[in-house]
N, C-alpha and C positions, 0 to 999 in steps of 0.2 A: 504493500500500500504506500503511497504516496506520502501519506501524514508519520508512518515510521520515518521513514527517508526524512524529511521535513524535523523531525523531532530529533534524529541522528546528526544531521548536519548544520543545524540553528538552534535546535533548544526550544522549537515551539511544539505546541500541540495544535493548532489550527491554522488552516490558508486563511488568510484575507479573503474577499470577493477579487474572483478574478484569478486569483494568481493560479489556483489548480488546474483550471480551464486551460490556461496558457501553457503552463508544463504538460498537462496534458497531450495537448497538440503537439508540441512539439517532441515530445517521447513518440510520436505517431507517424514522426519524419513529415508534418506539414509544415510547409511557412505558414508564419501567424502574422498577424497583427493585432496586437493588442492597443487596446484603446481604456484605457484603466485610469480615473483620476487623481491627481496631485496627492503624494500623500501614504498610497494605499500599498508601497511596497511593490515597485515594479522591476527593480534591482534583482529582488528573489527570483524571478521567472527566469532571469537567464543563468544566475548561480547556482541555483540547486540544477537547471538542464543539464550545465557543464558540468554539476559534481557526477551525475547520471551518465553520462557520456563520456568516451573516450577520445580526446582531441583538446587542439584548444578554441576557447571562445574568446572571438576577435570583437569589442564591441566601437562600435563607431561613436563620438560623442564629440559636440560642436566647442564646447567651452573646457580651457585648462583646468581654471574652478570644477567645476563639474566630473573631469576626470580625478583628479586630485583626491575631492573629496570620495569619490566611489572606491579608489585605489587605500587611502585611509581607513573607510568602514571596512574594507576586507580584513585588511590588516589587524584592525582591536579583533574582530572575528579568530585572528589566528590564523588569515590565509597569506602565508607568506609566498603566494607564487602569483603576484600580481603588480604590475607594472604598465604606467604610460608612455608611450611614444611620443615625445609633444617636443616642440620650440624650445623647452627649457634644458633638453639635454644638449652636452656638448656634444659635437660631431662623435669624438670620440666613445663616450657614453651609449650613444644609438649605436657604434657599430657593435659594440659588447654584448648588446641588447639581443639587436639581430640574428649575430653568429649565437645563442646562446637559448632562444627563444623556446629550445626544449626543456626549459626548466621552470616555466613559465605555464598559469595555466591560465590563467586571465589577463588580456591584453588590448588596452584603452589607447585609440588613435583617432588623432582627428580627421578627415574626410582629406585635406591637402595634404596629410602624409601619409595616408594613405593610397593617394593617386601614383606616389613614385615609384619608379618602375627597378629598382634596388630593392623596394620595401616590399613590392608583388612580387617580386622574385626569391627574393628569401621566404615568405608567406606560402606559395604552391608549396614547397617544399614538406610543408607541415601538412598533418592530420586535420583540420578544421571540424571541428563539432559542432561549431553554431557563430554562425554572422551575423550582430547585431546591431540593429538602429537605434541607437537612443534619442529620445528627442526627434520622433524619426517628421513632427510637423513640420520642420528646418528645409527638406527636399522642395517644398511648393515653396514654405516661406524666404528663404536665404538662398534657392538654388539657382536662380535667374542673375540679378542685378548683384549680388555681393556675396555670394559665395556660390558659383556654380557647379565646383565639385560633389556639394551634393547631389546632383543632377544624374551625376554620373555613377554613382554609386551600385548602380545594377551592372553594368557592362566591367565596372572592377569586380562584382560576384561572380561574373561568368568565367573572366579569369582566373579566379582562387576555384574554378569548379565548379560554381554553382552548391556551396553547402547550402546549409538549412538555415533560415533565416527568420527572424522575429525582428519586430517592426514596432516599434515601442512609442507610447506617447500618451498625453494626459488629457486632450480635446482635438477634436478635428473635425472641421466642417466636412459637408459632404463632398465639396470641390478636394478639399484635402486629401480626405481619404481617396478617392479616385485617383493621387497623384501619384501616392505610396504605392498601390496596388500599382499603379501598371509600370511606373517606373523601378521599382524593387522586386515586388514577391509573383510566384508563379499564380497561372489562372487558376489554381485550385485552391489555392491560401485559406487559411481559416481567417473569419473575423472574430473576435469576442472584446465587444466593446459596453461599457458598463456608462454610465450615466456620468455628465461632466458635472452633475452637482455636489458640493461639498455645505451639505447644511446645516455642520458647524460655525462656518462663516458667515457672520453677519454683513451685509450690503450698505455702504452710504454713501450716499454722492454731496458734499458741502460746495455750492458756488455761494463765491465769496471776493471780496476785494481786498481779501486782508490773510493771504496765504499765511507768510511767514506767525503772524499772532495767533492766527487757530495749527499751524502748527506745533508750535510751541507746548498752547495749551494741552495737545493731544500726549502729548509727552509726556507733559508733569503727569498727567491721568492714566497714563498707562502704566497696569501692572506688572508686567513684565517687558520680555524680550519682543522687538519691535523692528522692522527695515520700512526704511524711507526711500522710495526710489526716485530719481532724477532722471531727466531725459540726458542730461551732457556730462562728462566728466565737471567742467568749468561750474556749474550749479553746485555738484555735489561738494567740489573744493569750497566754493563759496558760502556754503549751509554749514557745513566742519566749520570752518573758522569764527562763523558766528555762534554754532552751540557749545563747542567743546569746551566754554569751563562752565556753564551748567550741566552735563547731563554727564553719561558713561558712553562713548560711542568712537567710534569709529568711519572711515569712508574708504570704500573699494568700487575702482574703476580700471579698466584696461589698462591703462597706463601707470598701475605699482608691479614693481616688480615682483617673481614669482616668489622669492621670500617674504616679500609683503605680506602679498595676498595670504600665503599661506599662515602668516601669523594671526593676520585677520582674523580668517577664518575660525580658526586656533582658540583664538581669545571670544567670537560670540558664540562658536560651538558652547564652550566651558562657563558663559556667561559671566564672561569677566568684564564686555561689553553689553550695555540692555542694548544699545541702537547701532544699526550699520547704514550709513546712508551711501546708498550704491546705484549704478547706472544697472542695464538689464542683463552687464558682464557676471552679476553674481546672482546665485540661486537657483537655476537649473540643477534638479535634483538634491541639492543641499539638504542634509541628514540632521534637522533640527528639530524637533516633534515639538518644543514649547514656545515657538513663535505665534504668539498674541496680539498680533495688529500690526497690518501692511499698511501702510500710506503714501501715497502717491501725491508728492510736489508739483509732478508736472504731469502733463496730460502721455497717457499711454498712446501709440500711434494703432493703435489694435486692439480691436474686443480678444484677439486671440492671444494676442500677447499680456493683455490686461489679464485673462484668467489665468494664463500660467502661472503668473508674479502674484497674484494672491493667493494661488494655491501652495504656497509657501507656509501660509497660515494654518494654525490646530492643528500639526500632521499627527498628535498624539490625542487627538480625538475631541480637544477641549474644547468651549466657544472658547472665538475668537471674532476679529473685528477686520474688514478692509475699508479704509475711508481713500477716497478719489478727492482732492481738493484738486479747485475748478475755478481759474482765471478768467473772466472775456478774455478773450485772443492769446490764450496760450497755444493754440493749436499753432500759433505763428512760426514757433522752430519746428515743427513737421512739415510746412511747407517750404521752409526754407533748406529741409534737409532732399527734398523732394524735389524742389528746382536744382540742386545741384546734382542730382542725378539725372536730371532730364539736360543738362548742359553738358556731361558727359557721355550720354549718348548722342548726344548732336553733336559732339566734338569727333566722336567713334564713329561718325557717316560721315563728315566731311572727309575724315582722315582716309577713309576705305573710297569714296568717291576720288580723292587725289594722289592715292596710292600713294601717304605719306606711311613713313615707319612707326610704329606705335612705341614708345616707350614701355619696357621690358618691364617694368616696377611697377608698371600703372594695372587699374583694375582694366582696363581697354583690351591690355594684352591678354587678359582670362577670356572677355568676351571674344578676341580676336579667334582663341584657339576653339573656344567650345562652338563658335559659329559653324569653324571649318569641320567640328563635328559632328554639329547636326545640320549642316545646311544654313549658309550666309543667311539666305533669307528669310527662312523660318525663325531663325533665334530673331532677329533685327524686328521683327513682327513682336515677336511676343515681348522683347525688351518694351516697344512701346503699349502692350497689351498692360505690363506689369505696371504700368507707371500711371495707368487707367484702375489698377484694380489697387494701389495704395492710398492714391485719392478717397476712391470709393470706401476703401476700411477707417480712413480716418473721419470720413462722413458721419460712418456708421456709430463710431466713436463719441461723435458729439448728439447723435440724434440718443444713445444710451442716458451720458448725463442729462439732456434737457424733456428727459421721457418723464412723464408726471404720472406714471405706474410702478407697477413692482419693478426694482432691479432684476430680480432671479428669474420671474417670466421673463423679462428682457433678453437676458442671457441665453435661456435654456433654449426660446424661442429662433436666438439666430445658431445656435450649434444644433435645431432642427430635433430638439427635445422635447417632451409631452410633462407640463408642470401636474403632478397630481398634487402634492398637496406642499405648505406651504409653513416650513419650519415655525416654531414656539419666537425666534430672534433671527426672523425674514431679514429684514432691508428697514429703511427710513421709512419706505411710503405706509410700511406694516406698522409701525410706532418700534421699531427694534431699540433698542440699550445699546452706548457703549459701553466694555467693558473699563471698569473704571477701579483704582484701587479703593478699597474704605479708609476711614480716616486713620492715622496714626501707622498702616499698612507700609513698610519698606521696600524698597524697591526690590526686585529677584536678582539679586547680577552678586557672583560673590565677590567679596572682597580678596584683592589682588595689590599689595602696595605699589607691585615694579612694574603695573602697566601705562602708567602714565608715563613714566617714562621710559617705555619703548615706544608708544606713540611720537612721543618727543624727537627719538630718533629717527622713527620711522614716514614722519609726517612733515613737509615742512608747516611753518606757524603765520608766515608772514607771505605776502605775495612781493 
């Protein structure tokens, strides 16, 4: 049985929803895709498959964070045959890796290093038990305009073989999932997709003209561990320097380095920090069950990216709270991050209409190569298809805040879900509660005297 297995190699006595269904299948030799929400232990479906199977499992994953932290939870587990591929090792590092990969039983690569033709070649060599996507919404969302090697991600499985392959993720529209299936898994694929609602999470949308002060307030009020997201790195620096000598917190954005981030992480894992105010570089996947209120500074540029980022929240079952604070015209850096992509693809056609050289480092040159692989004119179509349809989601976006309805039918509605009924601490429109500390109640974060100054060193203070 299954739940022996399960209790031998984690220490539990029960699946989660979802997760038997998905090892199932795949003990069945079908690709899956799993579709399971935020939270609910999706890591398991491919760990225990690999403990099951003989080979290794290669899992794909878009963010360092993300691998990092998955390669960490093995580890306290006591699985010491687990390592990422990533940016952060030295040349030398990787080739050790490579040559050595049979010692190895779980192996975390991003999607461009994966593409390399060193890294597929060393990989056929191996047994492969199971080829995984995580975060597999990434192929429709990030696979066109900024990172197309997701795109390709099927014809790199054909290369390794065609193993077996699970398709992981926490919501997906219907377009979505159509992208995963035909670009990834074979026509037979199982689905087992479970419901994007998390009704632990309470819904609130604040518009207001006075961001920074009901931020603030949301803080002092908060009982515990908390993340504040920003749309720009430049924000998040900007909010750090203004909170950091009231509160306990921290800020992670792409641009710290990997020892950074890793302490970062480190210190709100262990709740040494209550707050991390971070761009959407952090939280994918992130192994934190007592995060108690998401709040969003700026406006998210997606209903889809908006629920992944709160599904950060309660992953240990608790209420918890997501507040959206809402500017007029903050949608302003969305468009402005959107016109520069639309100047870049008009840069990309003159450049291919005057047969100029593309600069080597530029995102152009990805588009240059992935065109000549699907066809100049087809990608160059959907480029400007793509650029039609983030408009469109950030429409969508604003027509959510300014909905004078339930949040959660809002939501459930466009992920094309059937609301039956409508949690105890709904949303605003329901009259829901923030979670709020009582009086004389301390804050959750433990005390740590030397992290103020590691911050110190790790942060600069002053612009």
């Amino acid at each position: 049985m299954l739940e022996e297995q399960l209790k031998k190699f984690f220490d539990y006595e029960y699946f989660r929803p979802g997760q038997k269904e998905v090892i199932s299948s795949l003990m069945e030799g079908k690709d899956t895709l799993a579709i399971l929400p935020t939270g609910t232990g999706k890591s398991l479906c491919y760990q225990m498959t690999g403990y099951l199977k003989e080979g290794l499992v290669l899992i794909v994953s878009p963010l360092i964070s993300l691998m990092e932290d998955q390669v960490d939870s093995l580890l306290r587990l006591g699985e010491k045959r687990a390592i990422a591929i990533n940016s952060t090792l030295q040349n030398s590092e990787k080739e050790f890796v490579l040559q050595h990969l049979k010692k190895y039983k779980f192996v975390f690569l991003s999607p461009e290093m994966l593409v390399q033709e060193k890294v597929i070649d060393t990989l056929r060599k191996q047994k492969i038990a199971l080829f995984v996507v995580d975060e597999a919404h990434c192929i429709s969302q990030w696979g066109i305009d900024f990172r197309p090697e997701y795109r390709n991600l099927g014809l790199i499985k054909e290369k390794l073989g065609s193993p077996l392959t699970l398709a992981l993720t926490g919501s997906a529209t219907k377009k979505v999932k159509h992208e995963i299936l035909q670009l990834l898994l074979t026509q037979d694929a199982n689905e087992i997709v479970y419901s994007m609602d998390r009704p632990n999470i309470a819904l609130f949308v604040h518009q207001t003209a006075s961001k920074y002060e009901d931020l603030r307030e949301l803080m002092e009020k908060c009982p515990g561990p908390g993340l504040i997201y920003c749309a720009t790195r430049k924000q998040v620096e900007t909010l750090y320097s203004s909170l950091k000598n009231d509160f306990s917190l921290g800020f992670y954005h792409g641009g710290l380095t990997s020892n950074q981030r890793r302490m970062l992480q480190k210190q709100f894992n262990d709740d040494q920090l209550q707050f991390l105010i971070a761009t959407n570089a952090f939280g994918m996947g992130i192994d934190k069950g007592n995060i108690c209120r998401i709040i969003h500074y700026d406006l998210p540029d997606s209903l889809e990216n908006y629920l992944q980022e709160i599904g950060r929240a309660g992953r240990d079952g608790s209420l918890s709270d997501a507040i959206l604070l809402y500017k007029e015209g903050d949608e302003k850096i969305h468009y402005y991050f959107q016109q520069k992509t639309k100047q870049q693809r008009q840069m990309f056609e003159t450049a291919l209409g005057n047969g100029r050289t593309i600069n080597k480092e530029d995102i152009q040159q990805k588009w240059l190569e992935q065109g000549r692989l699907e066809g100049m004119a087809t990608f160059r179509q959907r480029l400007e298809v793509n650029e039609e349809q983030k408009y469109k989601k950030l429409m969508q976006m604003l027509d959510y805040i300014k909905d004078k309805g339930c949040h959660r039918h809002f939501l459930m509605t466009y992920f094309q879900e059937k609301q039956t009924k409508n949690p105890e601490n709904c949303c605003d429109f329901h009259g829901a509660k923030l979670i709020e500390k009582t009086v004389g109640e301390k804050q959750v974060v433990n005390e740590n005297l030397a992290w103020q100054e590691i911050l110190l060193k790790l942060f600069k203070t002053e612009n």
